[in-house]
N, C-alpha and C positions, 0 to 999 in steps of 0.2 A: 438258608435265608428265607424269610416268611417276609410275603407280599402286603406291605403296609399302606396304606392309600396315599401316603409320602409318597413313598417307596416307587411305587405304581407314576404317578405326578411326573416323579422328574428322571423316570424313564423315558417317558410320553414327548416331554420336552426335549430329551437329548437327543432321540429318537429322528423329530419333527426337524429341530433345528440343521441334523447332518444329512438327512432326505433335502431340505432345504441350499442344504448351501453347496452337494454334489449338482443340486438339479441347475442353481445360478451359473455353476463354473463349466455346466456344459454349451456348446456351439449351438447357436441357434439357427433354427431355419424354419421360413415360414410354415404358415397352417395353408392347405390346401382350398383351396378360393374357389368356385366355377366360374370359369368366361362369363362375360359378360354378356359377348360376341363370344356363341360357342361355336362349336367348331366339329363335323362328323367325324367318328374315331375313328371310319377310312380312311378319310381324308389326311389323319393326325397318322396312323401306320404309316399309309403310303409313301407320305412326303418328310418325315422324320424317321420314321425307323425303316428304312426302309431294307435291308439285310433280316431283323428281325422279325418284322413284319412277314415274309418271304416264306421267314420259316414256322411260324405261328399259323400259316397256314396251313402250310406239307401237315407239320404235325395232327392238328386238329383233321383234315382228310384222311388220315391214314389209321389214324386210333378212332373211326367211326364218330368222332363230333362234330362241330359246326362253328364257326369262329361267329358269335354275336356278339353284340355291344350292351354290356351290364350300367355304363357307366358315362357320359361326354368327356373330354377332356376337363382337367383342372388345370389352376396353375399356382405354382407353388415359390415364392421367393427363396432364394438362396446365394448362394456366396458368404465368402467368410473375409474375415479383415476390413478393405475399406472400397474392396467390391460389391456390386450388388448386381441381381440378374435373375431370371426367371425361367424353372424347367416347365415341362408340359407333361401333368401326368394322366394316361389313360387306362379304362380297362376292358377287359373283353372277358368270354368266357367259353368254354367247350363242356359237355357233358358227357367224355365216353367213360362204360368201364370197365377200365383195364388195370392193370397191377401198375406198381410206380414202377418195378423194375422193367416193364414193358415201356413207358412211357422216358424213362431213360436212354432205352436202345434205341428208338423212334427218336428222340432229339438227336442224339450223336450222329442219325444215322442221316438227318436234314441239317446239321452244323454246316452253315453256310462260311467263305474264307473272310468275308466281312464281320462277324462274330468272333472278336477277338479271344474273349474269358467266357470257360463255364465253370462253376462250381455247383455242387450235390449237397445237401444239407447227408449230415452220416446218418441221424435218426427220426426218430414222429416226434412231435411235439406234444404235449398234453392232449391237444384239442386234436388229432388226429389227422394234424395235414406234415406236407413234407417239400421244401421245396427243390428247385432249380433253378440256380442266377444266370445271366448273361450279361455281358458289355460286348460292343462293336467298337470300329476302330474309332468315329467319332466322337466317344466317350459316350453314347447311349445306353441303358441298360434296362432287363427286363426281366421277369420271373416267371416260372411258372410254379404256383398253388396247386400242391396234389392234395385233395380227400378221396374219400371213400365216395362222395358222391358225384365227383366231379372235378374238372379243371379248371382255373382260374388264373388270367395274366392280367398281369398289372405292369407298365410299362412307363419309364424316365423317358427326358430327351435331355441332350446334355444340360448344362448352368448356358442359357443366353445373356448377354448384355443386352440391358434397356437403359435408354434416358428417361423414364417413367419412374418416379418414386414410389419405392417399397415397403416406406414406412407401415404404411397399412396396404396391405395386399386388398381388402375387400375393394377399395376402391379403385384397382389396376385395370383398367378395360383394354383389351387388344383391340384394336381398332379392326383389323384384316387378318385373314387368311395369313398373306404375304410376312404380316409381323411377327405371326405366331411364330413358322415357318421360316426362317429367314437362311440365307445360305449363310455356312461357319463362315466366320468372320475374326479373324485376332482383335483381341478388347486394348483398345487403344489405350497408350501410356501414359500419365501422367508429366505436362510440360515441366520444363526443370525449373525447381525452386518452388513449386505448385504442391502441396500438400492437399492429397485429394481430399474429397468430404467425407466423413466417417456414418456409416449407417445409425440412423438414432434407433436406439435399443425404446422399444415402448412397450409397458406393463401389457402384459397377456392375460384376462382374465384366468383360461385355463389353467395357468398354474397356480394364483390362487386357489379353485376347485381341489387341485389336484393335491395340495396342502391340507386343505379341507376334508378330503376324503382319505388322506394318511394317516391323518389326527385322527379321524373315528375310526382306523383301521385298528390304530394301536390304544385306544379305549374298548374296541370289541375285544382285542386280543386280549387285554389288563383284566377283563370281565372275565374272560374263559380263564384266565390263570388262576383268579382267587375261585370262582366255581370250583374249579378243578382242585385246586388244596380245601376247600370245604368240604368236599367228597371224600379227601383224602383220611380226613380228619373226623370224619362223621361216620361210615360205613365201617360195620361190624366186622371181625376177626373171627376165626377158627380157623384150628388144625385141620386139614381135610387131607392133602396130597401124599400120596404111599411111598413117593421118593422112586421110581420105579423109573428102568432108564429112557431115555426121551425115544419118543416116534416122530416121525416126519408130518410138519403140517403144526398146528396150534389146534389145541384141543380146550372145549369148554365143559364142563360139566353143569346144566340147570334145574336146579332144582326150588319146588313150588313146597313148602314144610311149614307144620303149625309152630314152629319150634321158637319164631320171633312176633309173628302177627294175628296170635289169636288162635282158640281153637278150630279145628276141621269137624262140620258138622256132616258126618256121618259115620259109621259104626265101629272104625279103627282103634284100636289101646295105645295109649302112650302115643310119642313124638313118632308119629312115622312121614314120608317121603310121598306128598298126594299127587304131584306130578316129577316127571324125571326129565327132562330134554338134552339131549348129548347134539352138540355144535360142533363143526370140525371144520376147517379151512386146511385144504390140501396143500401140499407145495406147488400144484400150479395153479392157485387161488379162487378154483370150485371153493363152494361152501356148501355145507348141507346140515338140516337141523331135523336132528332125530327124535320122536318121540316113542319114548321105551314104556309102555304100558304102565302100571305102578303095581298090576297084579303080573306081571310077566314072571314066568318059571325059568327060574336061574339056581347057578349051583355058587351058594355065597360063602365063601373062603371062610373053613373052620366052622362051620354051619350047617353043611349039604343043601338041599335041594329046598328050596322056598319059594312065595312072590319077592320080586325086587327091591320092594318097599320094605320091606322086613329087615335086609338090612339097616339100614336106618337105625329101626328099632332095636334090635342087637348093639351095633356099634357106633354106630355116629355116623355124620359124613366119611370119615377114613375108611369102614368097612362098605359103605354103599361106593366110593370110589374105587375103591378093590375090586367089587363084583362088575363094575361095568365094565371098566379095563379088560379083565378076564373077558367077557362076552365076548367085547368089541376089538380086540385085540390093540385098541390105542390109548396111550401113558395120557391121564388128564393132566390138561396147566395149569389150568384154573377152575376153581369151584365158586357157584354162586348159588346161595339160598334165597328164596324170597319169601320172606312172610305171605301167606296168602291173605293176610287181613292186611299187607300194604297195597296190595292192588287196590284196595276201593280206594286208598289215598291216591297212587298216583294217576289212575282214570281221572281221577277229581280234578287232579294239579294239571291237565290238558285239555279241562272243559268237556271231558266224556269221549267217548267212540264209539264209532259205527262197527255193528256187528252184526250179522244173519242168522236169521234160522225159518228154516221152509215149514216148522210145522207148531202146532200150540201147546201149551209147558204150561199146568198148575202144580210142581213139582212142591210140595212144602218140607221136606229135607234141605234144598239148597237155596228155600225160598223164589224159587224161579217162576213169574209170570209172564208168560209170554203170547199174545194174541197178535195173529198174524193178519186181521182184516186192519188194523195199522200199519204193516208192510213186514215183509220179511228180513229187510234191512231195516235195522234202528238205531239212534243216536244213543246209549244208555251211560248215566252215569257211574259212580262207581260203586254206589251199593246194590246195583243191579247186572254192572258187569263182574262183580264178585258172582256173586248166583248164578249168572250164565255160566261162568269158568269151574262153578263148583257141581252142576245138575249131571248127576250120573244117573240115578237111576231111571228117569222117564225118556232117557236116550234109547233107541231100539239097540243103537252100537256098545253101549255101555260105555266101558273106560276107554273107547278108543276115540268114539264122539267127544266126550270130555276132553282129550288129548287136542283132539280137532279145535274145540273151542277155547282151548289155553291158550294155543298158539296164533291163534286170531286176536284173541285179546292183547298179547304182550305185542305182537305186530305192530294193533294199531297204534298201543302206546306210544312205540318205539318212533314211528311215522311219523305220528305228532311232534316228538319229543325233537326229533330233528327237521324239523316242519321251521317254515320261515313267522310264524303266527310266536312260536316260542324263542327262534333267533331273536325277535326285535319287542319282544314281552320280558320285561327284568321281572315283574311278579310271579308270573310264570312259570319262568328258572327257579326262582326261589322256591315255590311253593313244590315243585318238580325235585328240587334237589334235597328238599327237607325230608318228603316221601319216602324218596329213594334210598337216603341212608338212613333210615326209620326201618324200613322193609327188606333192605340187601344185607347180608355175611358174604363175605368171600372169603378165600382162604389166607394165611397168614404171607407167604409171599408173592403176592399180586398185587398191585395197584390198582391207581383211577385209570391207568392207560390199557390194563387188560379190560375194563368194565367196556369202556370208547371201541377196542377193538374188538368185541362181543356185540358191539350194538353194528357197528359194522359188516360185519360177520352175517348177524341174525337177517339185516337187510337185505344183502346181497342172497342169502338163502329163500328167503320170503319172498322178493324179486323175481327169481328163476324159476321157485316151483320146487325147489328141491328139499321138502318137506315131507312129515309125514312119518308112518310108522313101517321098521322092518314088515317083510312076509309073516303072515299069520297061520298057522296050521287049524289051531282052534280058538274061541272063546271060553272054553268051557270043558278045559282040560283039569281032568279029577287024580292028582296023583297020592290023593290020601293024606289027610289029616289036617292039610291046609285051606280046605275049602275048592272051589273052581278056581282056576289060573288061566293066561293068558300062554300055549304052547306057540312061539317060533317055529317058521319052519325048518327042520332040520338038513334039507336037503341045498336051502336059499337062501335061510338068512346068514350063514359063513359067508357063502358070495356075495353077500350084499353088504356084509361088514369090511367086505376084502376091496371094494369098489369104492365102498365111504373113504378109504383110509389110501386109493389113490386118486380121490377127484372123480372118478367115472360113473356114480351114480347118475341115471338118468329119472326122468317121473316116471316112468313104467317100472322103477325097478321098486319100487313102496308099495305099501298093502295095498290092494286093492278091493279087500272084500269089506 
């Protein structure tokens, strides 16, 4: 089914309307108000929680933190039916740190006999916290918030009755201490024949908002969908994959080729391969993005002994995916070419990047000018971040600097591209996604969801540090007839292939010369 802007409309609709009428049919309970008359959180421990109070403190003494006040008390309307009544919520806070499974044994081990219920949350939540509930015998209850950086309670008092109307909480003021506070009381019952008052339900702004922000949730989402079948539908095809049996982890293959976006101006014949980058996401989701020189000495299946790029030229993507498997001992999943003339398109389509270079470039092969009494960081566009990406020879590194500055460049792209400047830019997108399938082949069985999981990948790689080129033996290894090559070391780059392929790559373990 293809996403028709009908189509899209009265999804949006159906969507909003049953987000809407689950969120009516739920119980309501007031928004959290502050005193009017507020009230110290000791004060609020001491005289309402007082069991858990007791033990909020052991705790925090013993795991090295300090029980202070984050927060005053609030209070918050509740009751359900034709009651109405108001808890007291506060909060505190401790900073030791300790592991949760410590902070477990430490509560059990101060579980006071007035703490009726405790429950353990089983896992972390996205955001990295993890809790612990309590209830006491007077229906109190409290938590404790684990992160990684600290501890956090937040603490109920039971549902009080008040003769104070709750239609609008903002205007509740506790007159006292005494009121906040009040000793448990049974809530008086209704005289016979007396039909109590019913609580008036009054519109809440916030859920308005909250309507409001479902609606754009699922217009962002309607946007990413047709994006995503644009891509799907725009973005070049090739055979590349050898069919060869799977290895553990996801494997990318990238490759930089004149073969879609123009020729490569410097001295190569035919369609060859000007950069190569092998991305691997392990199975315990290390990433690392490898770049494989494009003169590197490899032995390419039914060929012998060449630079890597030559493949290419031989056989197409199929045999350059052949020879790096061989190398690197892992099955590629996917293949992605990129025109090197869509680069200046999609630097363009992100308004340019920032790229470095410590030293000055009048390179007229890759058209590279570079003067550094303007700064060594610069904004460039894209017919000048082509040039940076393409200048091999007035690099002291040669192909390997090149390599360095591919990988920066498609970096920043990527940064950009998932940058909040392009989230809330519709032109942007567009002009971003017209590039991109102008300038990408990928292989015939891959999607737009391998491209998403490739830019993820590359991030998480670019993030850590985990870039860069195998060990190097030489630059300027002669083994006859092919010119100088890029020699591996023999002794390091097997291990260093064998490390890619279980996550363990560290930054020490890439070239370093």
């Amino acid at each position: 089914m293809r996403w028709t802007p009908a189509r899209v409309g009265l999804a949006a609709v159906v969507v909003v309307a049953g987000l809407y009428g689950w969120d009516a049919a739920m119980p309501r309970k007031g928004e959290l108000v502050p005193f009017r008359q507020r009230v110290g959180f000791e004060e609020y421990m001491s005289r309402r929680l007082p069991e858990i109070s007791r033990m909020a403190g052991q705790v925090a003494a013993e795991t090295g933190g300090e029980l202070t006040v984050m927060g005053l008390p609030y209070v918050q309307a509740c009751g359900i039916d034709n009651t109405q009544g108001y808890r007291v919520v506060g909060y505190s806070t401790m900073a030791p740190q300790i592991s949760f499974d410590r902070l477990e044994e430490v509560v059990n081990t101060h579980r006071r006999d007035g703490v009726s219920g405790l429950w353990v949350q089983d896992d972390f939540r996205e955001d990295g916290s993890r809790k612990i509930y309590f209830t006491d015998n007077d229906g109190n209850s409290a938590q404790f918030k684990y992160t990684e950086t600290g501890i956090e309670m937040r603490s109920y008092s039971a549902c009080l009755p008040t003769s104070h109307t709750l239609d609008d909480p903002g205007q509740f003021v506790l007159p006292s201490v005494e009121e906040a506070f009040p000793s448990p009381q049974p809530r008086p019952a209704p005289a016979p024949g007396q039909t109590p008052p019913r609580r008036r339900r009054r519109l809440r702004p916030l859920r308005w908002i909250a309507v409001v922000l479902v609606l754009l949730i699922v217009l962002v989402a309607a946007r990413a969908a047709w994006l995503w079948h644009r891509v799907e539908d725009g973005v070049g095809r090739v055979d590349a994959l050898s069919g060869a049996a799977d290895t553990d982890g996801e494997t990318w293959l990238i490759v930089g080729s004149d073969a879609r976006g123009g020729p490569i101006q410097d001295e190569t014949e035919g369609a060859r391969a000007d950069s190569i980058m092998l991305l691997h996401k392990a199975p315990n989701g290390k990433a690392a993005l490898i770049s494989l020189p494009r003169d590197t000495y490899v032995e390419i299946p039914d060929e012998g002994g060449d630079k890597i790029n030559a493949a290419y030229s031989y056989g197409g993507p199929e045999l350059l995916v052949r020879t790096v498997e061989e190398l690197s001992g892992l099955t590629v999943d996917h293949y992605v070419e990129v025109g090197m003339g869509g680069v200046q398109e999609m630097v363009d389509a992100v308004d340019g990047v920032e790229v470095c270079l410590d030293y000055d470039v009048d390179d007229p092969d890759s058209g590279l000018t570079w003067d550094t009494s303007q700064g060594t960081c610069q904004t460039v566009d894209g017919t000048k971040a082509l040039a940076y990406s393409r200048m091999r020879k007035s690099d002291p590194t040669g192909d390997i600097g090149r390599g360095l500055r591919q990988r920066a460049v498609i970096s920043a792209v990527v940064s950009k591209a998932m940058g909040v400047q392009t989230v809330v830019n519709f032109s942007r997108q567009n002009a971003l996604v017209d590039a991109g399938t102008q300038a990408l082949t990928i292989d015939k069985d891959s999607g737009t969801s391998s491209l998403f999981g490739m830019l993820m990948a590359f991030r998480s790689a670019s993030s850590d540090g985990l870039t860069g080129a195998p060990p190097i033996e030489s630059l300027d290894y002669e083994p006859g007839g092919i010119g100088a090559a890029v020699l591996l070391q023999d002794e390091t780059a097997p291990d260093f292939f064998a490390k890619l392929r279980e996550g363990e790559l560290t930054t020490s373990d890439f070239n370093q010369t």
